[in-house]
VMD Tcl script that draws the C-alpha trace (Angstrom):
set ca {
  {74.26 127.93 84.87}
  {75.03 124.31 86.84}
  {74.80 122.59 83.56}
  {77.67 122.36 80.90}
  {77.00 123.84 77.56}
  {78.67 123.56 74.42}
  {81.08 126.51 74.96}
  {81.33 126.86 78.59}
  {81.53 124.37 82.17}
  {78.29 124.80 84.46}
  {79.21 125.42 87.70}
  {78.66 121.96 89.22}
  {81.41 120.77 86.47}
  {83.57 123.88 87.75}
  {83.24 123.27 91.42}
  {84.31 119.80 91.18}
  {87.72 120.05 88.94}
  {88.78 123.11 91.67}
  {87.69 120.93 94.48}
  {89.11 117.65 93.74}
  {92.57 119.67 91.89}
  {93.28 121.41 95.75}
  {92.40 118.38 97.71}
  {94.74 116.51 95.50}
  {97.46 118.77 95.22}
  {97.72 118.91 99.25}
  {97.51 115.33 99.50}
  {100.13 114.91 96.89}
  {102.03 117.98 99.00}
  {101.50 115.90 102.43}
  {102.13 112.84 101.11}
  {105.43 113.48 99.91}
  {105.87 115.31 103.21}
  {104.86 112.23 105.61}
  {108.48 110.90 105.66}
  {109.85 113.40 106.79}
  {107.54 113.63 110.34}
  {108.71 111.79 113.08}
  {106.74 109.07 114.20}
  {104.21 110.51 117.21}
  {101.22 111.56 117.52}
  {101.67 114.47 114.76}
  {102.15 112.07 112.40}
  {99.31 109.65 113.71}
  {97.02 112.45 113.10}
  {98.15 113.83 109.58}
  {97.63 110.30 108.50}
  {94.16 110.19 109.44}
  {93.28 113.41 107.95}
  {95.09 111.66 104.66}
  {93.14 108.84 104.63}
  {89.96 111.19 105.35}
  {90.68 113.29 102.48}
  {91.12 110.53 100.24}
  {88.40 108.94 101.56}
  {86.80 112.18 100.37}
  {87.99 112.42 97.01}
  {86.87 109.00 95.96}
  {83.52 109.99 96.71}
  {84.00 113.38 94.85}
  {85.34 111.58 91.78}
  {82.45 109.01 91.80}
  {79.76 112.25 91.85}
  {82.40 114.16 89.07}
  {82.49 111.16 86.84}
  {78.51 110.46 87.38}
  {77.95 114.52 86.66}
  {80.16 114.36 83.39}
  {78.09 111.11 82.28}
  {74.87 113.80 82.95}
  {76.23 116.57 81.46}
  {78.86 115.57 78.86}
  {82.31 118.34 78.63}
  {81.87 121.18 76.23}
  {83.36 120.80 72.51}
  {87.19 121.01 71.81}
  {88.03 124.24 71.32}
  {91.86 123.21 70.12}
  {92.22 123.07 65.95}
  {94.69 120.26 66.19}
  {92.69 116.33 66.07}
  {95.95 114.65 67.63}
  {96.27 117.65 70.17}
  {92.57 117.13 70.91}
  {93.13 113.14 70.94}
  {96.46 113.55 73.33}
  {93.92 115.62 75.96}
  {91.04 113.09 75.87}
  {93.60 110.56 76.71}
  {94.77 112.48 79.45}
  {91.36 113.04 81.01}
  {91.08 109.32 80.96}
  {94.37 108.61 82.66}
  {94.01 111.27 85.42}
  {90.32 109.67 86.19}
  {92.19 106.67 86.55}
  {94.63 107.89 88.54}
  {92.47 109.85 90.62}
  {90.15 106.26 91.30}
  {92.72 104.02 91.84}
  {95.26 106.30 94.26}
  {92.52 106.31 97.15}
  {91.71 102.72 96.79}
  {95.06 101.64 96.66}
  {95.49 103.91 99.46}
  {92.52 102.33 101.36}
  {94.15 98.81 100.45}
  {97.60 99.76 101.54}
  {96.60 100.70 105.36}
  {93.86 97.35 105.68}
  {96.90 95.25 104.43}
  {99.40 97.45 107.33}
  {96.42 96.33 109.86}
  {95.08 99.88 110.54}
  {91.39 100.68 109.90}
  {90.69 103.81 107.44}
  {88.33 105.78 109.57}
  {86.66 108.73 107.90}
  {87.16 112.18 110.17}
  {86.61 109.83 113.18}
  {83.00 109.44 111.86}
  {82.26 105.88 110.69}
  {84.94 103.45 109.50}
  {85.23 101.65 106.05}
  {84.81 97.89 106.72}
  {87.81 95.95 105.98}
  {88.07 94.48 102.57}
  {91.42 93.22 102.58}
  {93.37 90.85 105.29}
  {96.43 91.96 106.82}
  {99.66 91.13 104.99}
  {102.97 93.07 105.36}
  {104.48 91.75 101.88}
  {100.75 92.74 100.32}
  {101.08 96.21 102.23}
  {104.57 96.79 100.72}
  {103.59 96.16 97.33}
  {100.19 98.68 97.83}
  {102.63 100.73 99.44}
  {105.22 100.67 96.33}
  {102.03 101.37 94.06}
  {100.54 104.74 95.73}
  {103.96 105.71 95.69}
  {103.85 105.37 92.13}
  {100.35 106.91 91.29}
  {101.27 109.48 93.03}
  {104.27 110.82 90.29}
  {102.33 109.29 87.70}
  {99.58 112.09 89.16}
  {101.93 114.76 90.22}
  {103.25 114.70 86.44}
  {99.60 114.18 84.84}
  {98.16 117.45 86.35}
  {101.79 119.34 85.31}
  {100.93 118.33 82.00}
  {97.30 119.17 82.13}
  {98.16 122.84 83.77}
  {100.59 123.32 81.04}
  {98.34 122.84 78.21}
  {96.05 124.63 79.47}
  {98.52 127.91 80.08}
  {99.70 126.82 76.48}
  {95.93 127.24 75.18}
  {95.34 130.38 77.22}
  {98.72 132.05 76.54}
  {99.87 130.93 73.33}
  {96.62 129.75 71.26}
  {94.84 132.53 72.82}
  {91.45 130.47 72.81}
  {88.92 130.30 75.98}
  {90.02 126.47 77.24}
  {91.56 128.08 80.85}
  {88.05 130.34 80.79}
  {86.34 128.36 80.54}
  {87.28 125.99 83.34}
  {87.48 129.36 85.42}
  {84.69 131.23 84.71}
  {82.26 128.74 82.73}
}
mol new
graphics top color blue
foreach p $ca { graphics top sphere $p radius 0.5 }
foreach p [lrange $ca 0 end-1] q [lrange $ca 1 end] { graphics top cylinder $p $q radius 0.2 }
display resetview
């Protein structure tokens, strides 16, 4: 089934979270790693493939946010209205986490004067003029998103082990197996 239902995630819905959750999480992982590279070519390159990959998961969160307009979430399954309020909130703030981080991203390296090229493919045309106290500040920000994210998605994976182990309902399942 591609489509969400009322119970379960279609597997378009599916595909997506896992996608976008693994690109992220290595991203966040390589991110937090790029300091510690020294600066040559290795580092050149990882950059690339960072700005590639977020490149990437803008475009993925565009189509997941455009799917779940087409085929709305399944019900809450939780028996708590604040609980279920708290995770709709969530939702919302990892969305907007997971919009704004590449384009920040994208701002940070036009405002550095380096071009975001897509896997060496095409390049994104330049939206923003070169400014080093402008590329600190977008600098400072993805920084930023990028706890703000790495503590978001704890908190989502935690609720969800919480509904799985300790509610014992079909939340995690769901999101697994539709």
């Amino acid at each position: 089934m591609y489509f969400n239902t009322r119970d379960s995630y279609g597997l378009i819905a599916r595909i997506l979270h896992w996608l976008i959750f693994f690109l992220v999480a290595g991203m966040l992982i390589g991110g937090f790693s790029l300091s510690y590279l020294p600066s040559n070519g290795l580092k050149s390159f990882v950059i690339s493939i960072h700005k590639s990959i977020g490149f990437t998961i803008l475009l993925l969160m565009i189509a997941r946010l455009l799917w779940r307009l087409y085929s709305p979430p399944p019900r809450d399954l939780g028996d708590s209205l604040v609980l279920n309020y708290a995770a709709h909130v969530l939702h919302i703030v990892l969305y907007i986490l997971l919009f704004l981080q590449p384009l920040v991203g994208i701002l940070m390296s036009q405002t550095y004067g380096y071009p975001v090229s897509v896997f060496g493919i095409f390049e994104l045309p330049q939206i923003i003029w070169k400014s080093p106290l402008l590329a600190n500040f977008f600098s400072k920000v993805h920084t930023v998103i990028a706890v703000l994210l790495t503590v978001s998605i704890s908190i989502h994976a935690a609720a969800a082990l919480k509904h799985h182990y300790i509610d014992r309902n079909r939340i995690l399942i769901r999101m697994l197996k539709g």
